[in-house]
Structures are given as structure tokens and as C-alpha cells.
TORKOL-4160 file (C-alpha; in steps of 0.2 Angstrom, whole numbers, padded with zeros to 4 digits, m for minus):
387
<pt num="1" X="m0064" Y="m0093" Z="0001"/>
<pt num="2" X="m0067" Y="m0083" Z="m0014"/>
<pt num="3" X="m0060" Y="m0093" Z="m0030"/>
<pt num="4" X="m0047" Y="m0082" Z="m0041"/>
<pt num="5" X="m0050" Y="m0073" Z="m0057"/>
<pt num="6" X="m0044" Y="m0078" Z="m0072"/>
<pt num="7" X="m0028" Y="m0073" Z="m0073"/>
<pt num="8" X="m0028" Y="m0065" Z="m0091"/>
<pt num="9" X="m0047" Y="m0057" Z="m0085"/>
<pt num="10" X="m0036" Y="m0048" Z="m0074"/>
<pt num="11" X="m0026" Y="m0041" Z="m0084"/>
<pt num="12" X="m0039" Y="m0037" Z="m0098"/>
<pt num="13" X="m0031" Y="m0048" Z="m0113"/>
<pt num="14" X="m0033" Y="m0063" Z="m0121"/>
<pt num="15" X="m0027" Y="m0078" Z="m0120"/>
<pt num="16" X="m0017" Y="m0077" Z="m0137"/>
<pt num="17" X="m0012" Y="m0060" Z="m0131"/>
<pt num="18" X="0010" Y="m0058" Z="m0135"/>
<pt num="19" X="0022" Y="m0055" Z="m0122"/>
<pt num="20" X="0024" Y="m0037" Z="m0126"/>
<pt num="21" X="0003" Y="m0035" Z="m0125"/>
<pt num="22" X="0005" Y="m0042" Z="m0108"/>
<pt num="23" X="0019" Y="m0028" Z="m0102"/>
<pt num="24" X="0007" Y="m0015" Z="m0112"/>
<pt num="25" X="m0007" Y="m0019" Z="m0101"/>
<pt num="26" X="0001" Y="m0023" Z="m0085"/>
<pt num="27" X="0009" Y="m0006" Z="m0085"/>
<pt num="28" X="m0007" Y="0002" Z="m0089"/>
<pt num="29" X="m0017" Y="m0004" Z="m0076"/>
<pt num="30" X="m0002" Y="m0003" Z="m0063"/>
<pt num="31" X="m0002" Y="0014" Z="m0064"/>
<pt num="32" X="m0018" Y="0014" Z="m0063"/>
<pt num="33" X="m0021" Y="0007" Z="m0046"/>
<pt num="34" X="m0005" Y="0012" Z="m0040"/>
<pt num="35" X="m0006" Y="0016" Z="m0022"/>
<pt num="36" X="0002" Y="0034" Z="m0025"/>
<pt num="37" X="m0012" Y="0037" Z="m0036"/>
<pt num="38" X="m0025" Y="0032" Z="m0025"/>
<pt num="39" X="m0021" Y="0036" Z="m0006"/>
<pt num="40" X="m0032" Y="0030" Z="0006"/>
<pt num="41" X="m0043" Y="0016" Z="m0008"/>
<pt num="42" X="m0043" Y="0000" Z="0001"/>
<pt num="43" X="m0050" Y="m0004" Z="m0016"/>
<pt num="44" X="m0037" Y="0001" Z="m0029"/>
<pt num="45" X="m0023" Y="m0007" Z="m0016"/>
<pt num="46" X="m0031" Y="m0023" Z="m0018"/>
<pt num="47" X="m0032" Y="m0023" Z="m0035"/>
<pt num="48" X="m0016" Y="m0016" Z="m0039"/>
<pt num="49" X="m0009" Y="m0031" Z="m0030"/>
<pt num="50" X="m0021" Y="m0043" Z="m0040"/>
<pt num="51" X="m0014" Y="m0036" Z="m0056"/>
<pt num="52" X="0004" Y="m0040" Z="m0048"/>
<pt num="53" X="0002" Y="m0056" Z="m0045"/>
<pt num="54" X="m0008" Y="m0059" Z="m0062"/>
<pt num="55" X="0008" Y="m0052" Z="m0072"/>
<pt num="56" X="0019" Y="m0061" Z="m0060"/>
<pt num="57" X="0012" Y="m0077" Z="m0069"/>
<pt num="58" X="0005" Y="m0072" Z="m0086"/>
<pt num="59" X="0023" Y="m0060" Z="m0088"/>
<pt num="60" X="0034" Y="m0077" Z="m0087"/>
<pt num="61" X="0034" Y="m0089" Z="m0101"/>
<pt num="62" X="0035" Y="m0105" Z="m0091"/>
<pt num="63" X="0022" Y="m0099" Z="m0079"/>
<pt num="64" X="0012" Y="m0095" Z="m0091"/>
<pt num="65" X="0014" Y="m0113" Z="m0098"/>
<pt num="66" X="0009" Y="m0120" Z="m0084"/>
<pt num="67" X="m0006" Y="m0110" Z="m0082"/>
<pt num="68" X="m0012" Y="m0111" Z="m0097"/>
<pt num="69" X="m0014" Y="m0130" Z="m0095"/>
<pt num="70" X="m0017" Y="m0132" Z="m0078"/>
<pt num="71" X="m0024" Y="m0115" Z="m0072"/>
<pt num="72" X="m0022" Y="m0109" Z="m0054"/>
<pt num="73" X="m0021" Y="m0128" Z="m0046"/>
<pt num="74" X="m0001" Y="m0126" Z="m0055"/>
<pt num="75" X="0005" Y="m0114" Z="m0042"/>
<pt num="76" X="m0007" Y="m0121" Z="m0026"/>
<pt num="77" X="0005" Y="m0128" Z="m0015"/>
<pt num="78" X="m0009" Y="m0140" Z="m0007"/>
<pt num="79" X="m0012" Y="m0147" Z="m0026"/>
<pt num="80" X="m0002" Y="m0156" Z="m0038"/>
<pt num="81" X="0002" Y="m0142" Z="m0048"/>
<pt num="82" X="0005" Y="m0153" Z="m0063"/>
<pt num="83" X="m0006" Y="m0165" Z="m0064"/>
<pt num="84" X="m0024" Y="m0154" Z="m0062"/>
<pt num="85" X="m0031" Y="m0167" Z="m0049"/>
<pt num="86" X="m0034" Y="m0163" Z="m0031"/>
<pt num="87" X="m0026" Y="m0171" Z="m0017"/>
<pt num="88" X="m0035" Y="m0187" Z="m0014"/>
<pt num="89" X="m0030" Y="m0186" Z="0008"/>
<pt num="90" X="m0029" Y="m0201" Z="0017"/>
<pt num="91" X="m0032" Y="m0211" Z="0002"/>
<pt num="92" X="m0017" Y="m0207" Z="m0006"/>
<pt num="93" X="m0008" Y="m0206" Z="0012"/>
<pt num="94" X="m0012" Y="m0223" Z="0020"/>
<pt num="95" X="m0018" Y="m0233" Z="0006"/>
<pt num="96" X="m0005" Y="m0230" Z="m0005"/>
<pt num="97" X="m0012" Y="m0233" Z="m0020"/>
<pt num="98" X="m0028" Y="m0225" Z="m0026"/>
<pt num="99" X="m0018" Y="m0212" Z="m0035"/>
<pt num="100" X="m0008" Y="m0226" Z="m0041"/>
<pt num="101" X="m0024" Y="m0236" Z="m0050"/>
<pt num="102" X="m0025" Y="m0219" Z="m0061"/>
<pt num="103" X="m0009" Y="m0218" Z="m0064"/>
<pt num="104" X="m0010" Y="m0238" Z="m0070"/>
<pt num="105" X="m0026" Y="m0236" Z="m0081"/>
<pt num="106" X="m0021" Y="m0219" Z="m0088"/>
<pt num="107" X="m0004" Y="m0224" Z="m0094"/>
<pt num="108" X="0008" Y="m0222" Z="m0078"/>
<pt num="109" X="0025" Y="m0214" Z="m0085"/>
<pt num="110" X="0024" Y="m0207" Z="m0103"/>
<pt num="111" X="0001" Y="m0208" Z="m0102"/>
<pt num="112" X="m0007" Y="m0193" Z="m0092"/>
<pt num="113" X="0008" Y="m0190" Z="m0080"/>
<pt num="114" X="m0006" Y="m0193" Z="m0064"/>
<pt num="115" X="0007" Y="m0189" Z="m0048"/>
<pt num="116" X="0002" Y="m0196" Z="m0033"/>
<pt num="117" X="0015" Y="m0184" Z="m0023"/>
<pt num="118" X="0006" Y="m0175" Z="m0011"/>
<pt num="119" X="0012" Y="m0156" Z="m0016"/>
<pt num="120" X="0017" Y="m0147" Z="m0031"/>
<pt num="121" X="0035" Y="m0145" Z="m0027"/>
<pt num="122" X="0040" Y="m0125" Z="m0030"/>
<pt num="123" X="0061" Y="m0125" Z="m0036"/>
<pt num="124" X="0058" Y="m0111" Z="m0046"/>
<pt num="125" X="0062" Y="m0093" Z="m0042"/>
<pt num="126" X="0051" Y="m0085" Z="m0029"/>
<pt num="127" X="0048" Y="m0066" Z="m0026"/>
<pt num="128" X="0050" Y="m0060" Z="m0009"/>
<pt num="129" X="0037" Y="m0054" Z="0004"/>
<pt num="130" X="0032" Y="m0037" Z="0004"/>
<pt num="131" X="0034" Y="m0028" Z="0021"/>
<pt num="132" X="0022" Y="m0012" Z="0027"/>
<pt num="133" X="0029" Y="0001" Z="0041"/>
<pt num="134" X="0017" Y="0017" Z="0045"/>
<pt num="135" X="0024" Y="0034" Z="0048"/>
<pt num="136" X="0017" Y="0050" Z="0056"/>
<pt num="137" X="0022" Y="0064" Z="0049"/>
<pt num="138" X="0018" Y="0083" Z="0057"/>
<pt num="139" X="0004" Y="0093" Z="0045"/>
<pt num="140" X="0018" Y="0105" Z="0037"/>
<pt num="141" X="0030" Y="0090" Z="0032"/>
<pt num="142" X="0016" Y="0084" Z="0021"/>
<pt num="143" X="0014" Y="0101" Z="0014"/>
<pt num="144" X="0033" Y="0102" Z="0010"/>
<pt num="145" X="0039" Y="0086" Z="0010"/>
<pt num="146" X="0051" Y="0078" Z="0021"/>
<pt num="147" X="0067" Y="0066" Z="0022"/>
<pt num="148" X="0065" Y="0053" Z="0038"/>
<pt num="149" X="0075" Y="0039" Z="0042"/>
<pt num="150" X="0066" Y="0023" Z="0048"/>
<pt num="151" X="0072" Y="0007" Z="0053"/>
<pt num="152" X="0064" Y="m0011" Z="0048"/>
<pt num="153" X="0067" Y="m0027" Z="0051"/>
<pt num="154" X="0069" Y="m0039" Z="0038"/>
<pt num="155" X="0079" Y="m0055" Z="0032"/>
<pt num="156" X="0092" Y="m0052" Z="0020"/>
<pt num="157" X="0105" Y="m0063" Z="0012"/>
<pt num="158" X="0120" Y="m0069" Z="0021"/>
<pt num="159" X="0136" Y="m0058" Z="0017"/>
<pt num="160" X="0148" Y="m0074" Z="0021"/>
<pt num="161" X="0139" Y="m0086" Z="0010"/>
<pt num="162" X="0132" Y="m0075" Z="m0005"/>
<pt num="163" X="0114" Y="m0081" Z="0001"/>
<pt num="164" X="0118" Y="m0098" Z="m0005"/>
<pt num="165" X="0117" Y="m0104" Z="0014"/>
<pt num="166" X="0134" Y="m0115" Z="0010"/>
<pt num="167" X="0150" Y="m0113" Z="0019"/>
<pt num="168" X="0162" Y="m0100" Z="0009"/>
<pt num="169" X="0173" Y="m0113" Z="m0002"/>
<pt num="170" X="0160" Y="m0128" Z="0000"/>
<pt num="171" X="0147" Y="m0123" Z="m0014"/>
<pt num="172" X="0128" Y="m0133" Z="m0015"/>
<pt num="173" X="0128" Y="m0151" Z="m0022"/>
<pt num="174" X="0115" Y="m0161" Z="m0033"/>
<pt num="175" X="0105" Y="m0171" Z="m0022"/>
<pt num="176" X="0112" Y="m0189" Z="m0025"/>
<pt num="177" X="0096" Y="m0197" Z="m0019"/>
<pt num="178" X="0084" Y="m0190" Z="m0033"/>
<pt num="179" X="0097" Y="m0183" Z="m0044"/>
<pt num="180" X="0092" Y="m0166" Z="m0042"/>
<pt num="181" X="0073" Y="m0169" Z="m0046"/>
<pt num="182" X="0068" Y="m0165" Z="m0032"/>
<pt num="183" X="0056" Y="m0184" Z="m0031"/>
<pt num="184" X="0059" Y="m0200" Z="m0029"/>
<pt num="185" X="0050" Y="m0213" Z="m0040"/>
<pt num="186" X="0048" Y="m0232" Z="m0037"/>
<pt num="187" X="0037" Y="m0245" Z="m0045"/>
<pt num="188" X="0027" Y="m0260" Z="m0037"/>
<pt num="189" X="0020" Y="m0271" Z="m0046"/>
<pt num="190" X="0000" Y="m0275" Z="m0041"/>
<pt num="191" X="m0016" Y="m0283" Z="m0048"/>
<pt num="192" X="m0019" Y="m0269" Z="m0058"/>
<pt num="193" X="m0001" Y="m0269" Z="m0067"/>
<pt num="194" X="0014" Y="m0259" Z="m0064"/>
<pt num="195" X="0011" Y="m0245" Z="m0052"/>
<pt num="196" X="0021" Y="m0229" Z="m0049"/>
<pt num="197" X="0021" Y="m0220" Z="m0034"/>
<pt num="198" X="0031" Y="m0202" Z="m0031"/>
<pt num="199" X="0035" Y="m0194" Z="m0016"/>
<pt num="200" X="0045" Y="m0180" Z="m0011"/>
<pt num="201" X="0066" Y="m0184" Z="m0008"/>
<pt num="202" X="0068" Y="m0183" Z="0013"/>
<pt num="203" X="0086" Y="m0179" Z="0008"/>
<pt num="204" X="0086" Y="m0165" Z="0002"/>
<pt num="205" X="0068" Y="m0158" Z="0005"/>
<pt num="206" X="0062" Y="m0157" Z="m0012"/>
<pt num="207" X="0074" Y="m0145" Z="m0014"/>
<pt num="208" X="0086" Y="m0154" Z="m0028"/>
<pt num="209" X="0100" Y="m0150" Z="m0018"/>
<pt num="210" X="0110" Y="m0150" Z="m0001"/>
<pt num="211" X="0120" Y="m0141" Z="0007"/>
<pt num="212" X="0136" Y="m0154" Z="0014"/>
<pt num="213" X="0143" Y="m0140" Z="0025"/>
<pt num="214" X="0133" Y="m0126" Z="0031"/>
<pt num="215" X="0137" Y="m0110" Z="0034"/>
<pt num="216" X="0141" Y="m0107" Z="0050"/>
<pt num="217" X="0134" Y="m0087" Z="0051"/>
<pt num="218" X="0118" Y="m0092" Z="0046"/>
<pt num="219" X="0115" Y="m0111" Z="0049"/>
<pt num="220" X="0113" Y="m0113" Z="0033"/>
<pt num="221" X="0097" Y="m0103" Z="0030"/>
<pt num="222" X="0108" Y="m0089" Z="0019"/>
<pt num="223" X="0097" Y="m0076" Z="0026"/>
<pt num="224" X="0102" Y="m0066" Z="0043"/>
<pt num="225" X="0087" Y="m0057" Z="0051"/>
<pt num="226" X="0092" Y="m0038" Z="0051"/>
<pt num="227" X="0089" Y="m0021" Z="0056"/>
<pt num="228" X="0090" Y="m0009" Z="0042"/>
<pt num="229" X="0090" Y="0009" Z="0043"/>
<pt num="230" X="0082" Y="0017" Z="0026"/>
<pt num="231" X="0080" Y="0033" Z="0021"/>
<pt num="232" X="0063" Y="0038" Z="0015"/>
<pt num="233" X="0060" Y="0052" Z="0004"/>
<pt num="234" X="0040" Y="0058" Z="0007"/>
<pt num="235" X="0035" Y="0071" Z="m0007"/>
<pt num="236" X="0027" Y="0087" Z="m0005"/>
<pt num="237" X="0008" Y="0085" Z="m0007"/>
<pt num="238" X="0006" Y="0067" Z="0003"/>
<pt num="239" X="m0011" Y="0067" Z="0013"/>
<pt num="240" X="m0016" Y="0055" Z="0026"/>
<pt num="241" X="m0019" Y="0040" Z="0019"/>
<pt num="242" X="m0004" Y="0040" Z="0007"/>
<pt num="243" X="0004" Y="0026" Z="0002"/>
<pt num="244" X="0024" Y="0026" Z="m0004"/>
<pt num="245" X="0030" Y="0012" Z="m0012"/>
<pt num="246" X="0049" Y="0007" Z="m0012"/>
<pt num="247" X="0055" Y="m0006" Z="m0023"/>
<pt num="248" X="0066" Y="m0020" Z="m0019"/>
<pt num="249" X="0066" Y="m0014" Z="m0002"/>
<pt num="250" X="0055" Y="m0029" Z="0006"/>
<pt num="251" X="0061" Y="m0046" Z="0011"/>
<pt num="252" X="0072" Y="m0056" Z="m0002"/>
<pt num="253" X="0068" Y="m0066" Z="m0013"/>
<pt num="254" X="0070" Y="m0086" Z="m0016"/>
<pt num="255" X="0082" Y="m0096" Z="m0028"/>
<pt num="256" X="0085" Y="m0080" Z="m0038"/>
<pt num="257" X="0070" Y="m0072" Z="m0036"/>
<pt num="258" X="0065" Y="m0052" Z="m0034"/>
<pt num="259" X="0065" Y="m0047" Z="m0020"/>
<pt num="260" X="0049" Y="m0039" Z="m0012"/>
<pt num="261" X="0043" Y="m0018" Z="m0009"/>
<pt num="262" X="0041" Y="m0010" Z="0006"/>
<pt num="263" X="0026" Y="0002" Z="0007"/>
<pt num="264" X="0025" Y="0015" Z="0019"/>
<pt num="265" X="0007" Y="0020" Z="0023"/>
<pt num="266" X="0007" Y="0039" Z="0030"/>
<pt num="267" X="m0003" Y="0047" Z="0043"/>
<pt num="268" X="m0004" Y="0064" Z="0044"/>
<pt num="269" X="m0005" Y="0074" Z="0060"/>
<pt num="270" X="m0019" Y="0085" Z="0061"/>
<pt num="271" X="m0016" Y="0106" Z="0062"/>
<pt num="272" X="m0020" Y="0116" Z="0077"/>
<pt num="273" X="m0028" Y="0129" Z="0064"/>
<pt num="274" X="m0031" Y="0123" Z="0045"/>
<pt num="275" X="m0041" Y="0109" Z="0036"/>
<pt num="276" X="m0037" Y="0102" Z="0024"/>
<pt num="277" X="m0049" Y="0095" Z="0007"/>
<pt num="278" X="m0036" Y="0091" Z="m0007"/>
<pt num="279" X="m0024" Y="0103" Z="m0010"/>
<pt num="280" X="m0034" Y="0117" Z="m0002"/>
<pt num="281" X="m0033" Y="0125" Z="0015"/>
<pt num="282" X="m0047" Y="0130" Z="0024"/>
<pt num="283" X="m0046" Y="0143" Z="0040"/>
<pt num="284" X="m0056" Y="0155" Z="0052"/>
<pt num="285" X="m0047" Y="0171" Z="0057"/>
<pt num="286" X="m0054" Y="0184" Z="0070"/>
<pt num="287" X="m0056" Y="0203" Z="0064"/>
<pt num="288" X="m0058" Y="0220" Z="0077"/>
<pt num="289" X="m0075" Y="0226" Z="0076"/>
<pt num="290" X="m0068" Y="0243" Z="0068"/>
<pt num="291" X="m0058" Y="0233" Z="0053"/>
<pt num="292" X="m0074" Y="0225" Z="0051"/>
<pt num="293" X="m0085" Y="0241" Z="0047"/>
<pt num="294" X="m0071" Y="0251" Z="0040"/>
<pt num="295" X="m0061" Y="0239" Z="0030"/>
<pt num="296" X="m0043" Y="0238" Z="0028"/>
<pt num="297" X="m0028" Y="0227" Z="0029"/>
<pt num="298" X="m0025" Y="0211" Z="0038"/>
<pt num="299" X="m0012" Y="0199" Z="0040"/>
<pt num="300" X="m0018" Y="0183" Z="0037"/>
<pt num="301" X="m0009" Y="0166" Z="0044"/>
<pt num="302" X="m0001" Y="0152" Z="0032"/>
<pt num="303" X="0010" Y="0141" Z="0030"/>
<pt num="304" X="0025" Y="0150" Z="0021"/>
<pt num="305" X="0019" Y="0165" Z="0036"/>
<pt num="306" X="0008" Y="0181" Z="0036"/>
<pt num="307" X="0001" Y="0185" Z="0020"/>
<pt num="308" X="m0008" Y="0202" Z="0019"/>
<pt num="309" X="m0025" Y="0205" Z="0014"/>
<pt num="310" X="m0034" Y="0221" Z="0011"/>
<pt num="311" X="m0053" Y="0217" Z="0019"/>
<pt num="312" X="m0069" Y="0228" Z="0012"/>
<pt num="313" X="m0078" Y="0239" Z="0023"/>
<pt num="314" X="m0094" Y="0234" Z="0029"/>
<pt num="315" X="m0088" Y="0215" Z="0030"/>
<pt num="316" X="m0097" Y="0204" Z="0041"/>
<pt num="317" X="m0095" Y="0188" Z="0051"/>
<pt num="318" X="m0095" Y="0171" Z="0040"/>
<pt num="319" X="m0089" Y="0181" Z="0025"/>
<pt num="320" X="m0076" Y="0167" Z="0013"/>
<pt num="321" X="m0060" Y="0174" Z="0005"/>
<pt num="322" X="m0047" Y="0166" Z="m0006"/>
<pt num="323" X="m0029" Y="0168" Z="m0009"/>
<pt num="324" X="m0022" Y="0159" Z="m0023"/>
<pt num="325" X="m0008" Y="0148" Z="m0021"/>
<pt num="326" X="m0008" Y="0147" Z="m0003"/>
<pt num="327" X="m0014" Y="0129" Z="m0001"/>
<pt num="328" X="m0005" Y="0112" Z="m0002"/>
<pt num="329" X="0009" Y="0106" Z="m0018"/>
<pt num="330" X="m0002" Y="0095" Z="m0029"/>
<pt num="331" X="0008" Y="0076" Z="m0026"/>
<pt num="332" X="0011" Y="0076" Z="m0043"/>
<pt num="333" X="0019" Y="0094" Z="m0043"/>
<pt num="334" X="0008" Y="0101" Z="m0056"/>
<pt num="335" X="m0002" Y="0114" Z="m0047"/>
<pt num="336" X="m0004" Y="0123" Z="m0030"/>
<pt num="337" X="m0019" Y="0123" Z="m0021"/>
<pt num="338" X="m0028" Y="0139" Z="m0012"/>
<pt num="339" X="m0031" Y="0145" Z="0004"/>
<pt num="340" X="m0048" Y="0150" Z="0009"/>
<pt num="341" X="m0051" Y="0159" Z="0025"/>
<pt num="342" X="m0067" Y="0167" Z="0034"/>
<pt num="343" X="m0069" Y="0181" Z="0045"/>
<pt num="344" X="m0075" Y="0181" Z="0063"/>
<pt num="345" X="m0078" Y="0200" Z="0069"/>
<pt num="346" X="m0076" Y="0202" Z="0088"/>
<pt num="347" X="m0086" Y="0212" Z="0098"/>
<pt num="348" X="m0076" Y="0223" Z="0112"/>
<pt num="349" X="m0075" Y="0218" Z="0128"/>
<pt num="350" X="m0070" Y="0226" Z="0145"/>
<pt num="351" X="m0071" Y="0244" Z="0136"/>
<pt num="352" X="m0066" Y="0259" Z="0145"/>
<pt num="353" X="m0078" Y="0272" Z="0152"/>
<pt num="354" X="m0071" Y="0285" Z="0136"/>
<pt num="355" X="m0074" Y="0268" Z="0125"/>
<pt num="356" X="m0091" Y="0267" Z="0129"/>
<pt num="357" X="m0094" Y="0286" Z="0129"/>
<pt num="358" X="m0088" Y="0287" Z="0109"/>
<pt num="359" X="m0101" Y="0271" Z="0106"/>
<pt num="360" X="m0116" Y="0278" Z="0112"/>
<pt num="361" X="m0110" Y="0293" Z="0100"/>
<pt num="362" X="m0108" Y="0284" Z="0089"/>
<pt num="363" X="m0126" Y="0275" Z="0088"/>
<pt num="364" X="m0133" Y="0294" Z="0091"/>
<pt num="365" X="m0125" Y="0297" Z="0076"/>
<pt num="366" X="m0133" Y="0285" Z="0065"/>
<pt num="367" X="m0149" Y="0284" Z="0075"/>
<pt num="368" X="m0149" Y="0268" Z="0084"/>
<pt num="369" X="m0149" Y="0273" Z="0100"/>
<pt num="370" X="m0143" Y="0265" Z="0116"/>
<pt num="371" X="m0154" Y="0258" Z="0128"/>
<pt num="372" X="m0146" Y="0248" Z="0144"/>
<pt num="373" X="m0160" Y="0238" Z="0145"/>
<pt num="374" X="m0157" Y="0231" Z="0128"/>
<pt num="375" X="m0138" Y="0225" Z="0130"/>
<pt num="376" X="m0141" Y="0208" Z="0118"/>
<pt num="377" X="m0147" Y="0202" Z="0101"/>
<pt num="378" X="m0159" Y="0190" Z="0113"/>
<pt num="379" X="m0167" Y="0205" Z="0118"/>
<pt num="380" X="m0170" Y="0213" Z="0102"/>
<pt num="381" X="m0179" Y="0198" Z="0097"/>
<pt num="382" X="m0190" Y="0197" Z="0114"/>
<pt num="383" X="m0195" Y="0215" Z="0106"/>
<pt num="384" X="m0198" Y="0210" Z="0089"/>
<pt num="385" X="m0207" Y="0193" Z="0094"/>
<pt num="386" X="m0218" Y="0203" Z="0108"/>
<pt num="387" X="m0211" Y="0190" Z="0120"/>
């Protein structure tokens, strides 16, 4: 596993940078990599969530305490968190006392503070999980935007106890055991002094507190696991790929913490006659033969309906036009894209006797000539090629 950034590298300032820097650059770089800027970049998502979790440290002054002295070991659940040594394993487990000799030679209680506890315990606020639902949406809501309703499922804080997980009327106590520490200390005495060993309280979990009587709608837990029906509000100009964010809308979070987002990542359906690049629109439309040589107006397909155009004589297959402004809302609502269409000019088929008979006339006319031999382009170029 990769090891982490530094945490203030992250967010591009220094170390003595002041609270208000912090925001300032936070907010910059959040809007920066903000999925809604940057739909479909595995890249920008990943560090748009870096940047979170670097501000959700360097953004809060006690965190920021602790990091500063102890760096990322103070939030790793599997280290001490605030005595910067690893855990020792089976030393510390079965022997009981291998931590203890350093916490004899380095000054126990009141020296280096070495805690032979075998994880950091967490009592502190804790933000809640973020949650991800995908959508399909038809090619014409992304173009105009849409309202959809979606359901989730997610924990969410008891109504009968507050959250708090204690019967209505009960409330939370201290822990008696540990006095709401969240430890207990004892001493023993060895060859090598005065040891102090510290473990987690088994009463009340680390916690700090217990619950005497639960509540009885949620055991206790003071979350219930719900489904939720939430309104989404997709924009006009969302692409495949698209990532909405919804704040406060993920799991909730612990001992007063935020809760988490919910991001809905979109996929759009594809269209049965326009592409898409941007906010441009991209289409083939078929065009009469006579239309083609002669010019005139046509009606071409989007998606507010027909739009005409007036098509120069002489055109021929492949030709590109634009129309301004037919294209797809700019997701920031700035600007409109265009349509772009080309023209495929089709040859008659299953013509009438009189249909023909004006044809040949026709390339009489302007010396062609009609040979019924010669009925295809491949033939013209067996001529040419003398093959």
C-alpha cells in the first residue's frame, strides 16, 4: 500500500499556514476537482477526495494538533495514535510487558507518555460514509434536465432515541469503570521499576460511556436501516459520465459528526439518431436527388423539433452544415452548443416508365448520354481503368 501524502502537501500550504489559508485553499482546489467539473475523470474524483480527507484533518484544530506531532499514525486505528510507535503484536499481547519496559525507561506517566493499549481509541466526532447510486437517464433528459425520484438505503438516526441509542428518559451515563476515559490503567511493579500498562475499558468499549437501558426501537444502536425516497434534480447539460453530488445526503455521522454525500454517477442513454461531443450535436439526414441539384429548403430534425434550412443547389453527399444553438445546454448554463448535420442525397429507385423517360432527357440534355450497359459507378471505372 501506497503511504499517504503529506497532509499539508495536499492541500498546497505550509505548515504554519492559518486557519483561514487553509479554508482559502481547500476551497480552491475543491472546486477544482469537483466531480461536477470533471465528469467521467477517475483522476480529479480521487483527488477531490484526497483533498477532503486532508482538510477534514488540517481544517480542525485538535486534529491538526495531533498531526502535527504524530503525523498520520494519530488517526490509524491499528497504531497508537498518540504515542507514534507501532504496535509491538504478540509482544505486547502475551508478554505483557515489552511496551511496559519503555514506558519504565522513558518516564511511564508524566515522561514520553509510551501506551501499550493496542489501538488508538477514536471518541471524537466521526463523518459519516459517503454512499454512490447510478441512474440512467434517456438522451433528451440530459439535454433538458430532469427531476427523478430515487430510493437508497441507508442508516439514519433513531427518531425515539434522538440518535443517542438510550431509552427515551434514560439518557447515556459516564462509564464508572474508567471514569469516562475510555482506559483503564494499572501498575505492577517488576525488576525494572514501576510498570504501567493500559488497555481498553471492556465496560463500556472504549467508548467512555454506557447506555443502562437501551432503546428498545433500535437495540441500542441509535441508528435504524431505512429506505429513503429522495428527489434528485439532474441539470440541463449532464453527459455520461456525470457525477452529482448531494450533501449531507450519505450515511450519518458518529458522536456529532457530519454526515456523509451521496453521489449519483449518471449514465446517459445513447440516441437512435444524434452524437454527441460536448455540447454539440452531430447528425446524417437524407436529401431527394432533385433537392440535391436544385437547392431548396429542408426540414432538418432536433431536439426542440424541425428546424428548416435552405440547402444550395448543386450540393452533394457528405456536405457539413451548422445551425447555431441547436446543440446541448452548457452544464454550467453559460452557452448553447450547435447542431451540425450532413447530407446524404438518395438516388431514385423503383422509378416509373414516364420517370425514366424524363431522365434519359435529361442526360440528352446535358450530353451525358444513357447507355443500359453502363447502369453503375463500378462500370464507369472498368471503362476508365480499361478493365
Amino acid at each position: 500500500m501506497a503511504a499517504k501524502k503529506d497532509y499539508y502537501e495536499v492541500l498546497g500550504v505550509e505548515k504554519t499556514a492559518s486557519e483561514e489559508e487553509v479554508k482559502k485553499a481547500f476551497r480552491k482546489l475543491a472546486k477544482k476537482y469537483h466531480p461536477d467539473m470533471n465528469s467521467g475523470d477517475k483522476e480529479a474524483e480521487n483527488k477531490f477526495k484526497e483533498v477532503n480527507e486532508a482538510y477534514e484533518v488540517i481544517g480542525d484544530k485538535e486534529k491538526r494538533a495531533k498531526y502535527d506531532q504524530f503525523g498520520h499514525t494519530a488517526f490509524d486505528p491499528n497504531g497508537y495514535g498518540g504515542g507514534g510507535f507501532s504496535d509491538f503484536g504478540d509482544f505486547t499481547g502475551n508478554f505483557g510487558g515489552f511496551g511496559d519496559i519503555f514506558e519504565t525507561f522513558f518516564g511511564g506517566e508524566g515522561g514520553f507518555g509510551f501506551s501499550t493499549s493496542r489501538r488508538a481509541r477514536n471518541t471524537g466526532p466521526q463523518r459519516g460514509k459517503d454512499i454512490r447510486y447510478d441512474i440512467d437517464i434517456n438522451f433528451e433528459d440530459a439535454a433538458f434536465g430532469i427531476k427523478r425520484d430515487i430510493r437508497i438505503n441507508r442508516n439514519e438516526a433513531c427518531e425515539d432515541c434522538k440518535g443517542t441509542g438510550a431509552k427515551s428518559g434514560s439518557g447515556i451515563e459516564t462509564c464508572k469503570k474508567c471514569g469516562g476515559t475510555g482506559e483503564i490503567r494499572y501498575t505492577q511493579n517488576s525488576a525494572f521499576g514501576r510498570i504501567v500498562n493500559v488497555r481498553v475499558c471492556d465496560d463500556c468499549r472504549g467508548e467512555g460511556t454506557v447506555i443502562k437501558n437501551p432503546c428498545p426501537t433500535c437495540g441500542g444502536k441509535g441508528t435504524l436501516r431505512k429506505n429513503r425516497k429522495i428527489t434528485v434534480e439532474i441539470p440541463a447539460g449532464v453527459d455520461n459520465g456525470s457525477i452529482l453530488t448531494l450533501r449531507g445526503e450519505g450515511e450519518p455521522g458518529l458522536r456529532g459528526g457530519s454526515n456523509g454525500d451521496l453521489y449519483i454517477y449518471i449514465r446517459v442513454k445513447p440516441h437512435k439518431m444524434f452524437k454527441r461531443d460536448g455540447i454539440d450535436l452531430y447528425c446524417e439526414i437524407p436529401i431527394g436527388f432533385v433537392t440535391a441539384t436544385l437547392g431548396g429548403t429542408i426540414k432538418v430534425p432536433t431536439l426542440e423539433g424541425d428546424s428548416p434550412y435552405k440547402i444550395s443547389e448543386g450540393t452533394e453527399t457528405g456536405t457539413t452544415f451548422k445551425i447555431r444553438g441547436k446543440g446541448i445546454q452548457s452544464l454550467k448554463g453559460r452557452n448553447k452548443g450547435d447542431l451540425y448535420f450532413s447530407v446524404n442525397i438518395q438516388t431514385p429507385k423503383k422509378l416509373t416508365d414516364k420517370q425514366k423517360e424524363a431522365l434519359k432527357n435529361y442526360a440528352d440534355l446535358i450530353g451525358e448520354g444513357y447507355d443500359e450497359s453502363d447502369k453503375t459507378f463500378f462500370g464507369k471505372v472498368k471503362d476508365a481503368f480499361g478493365k
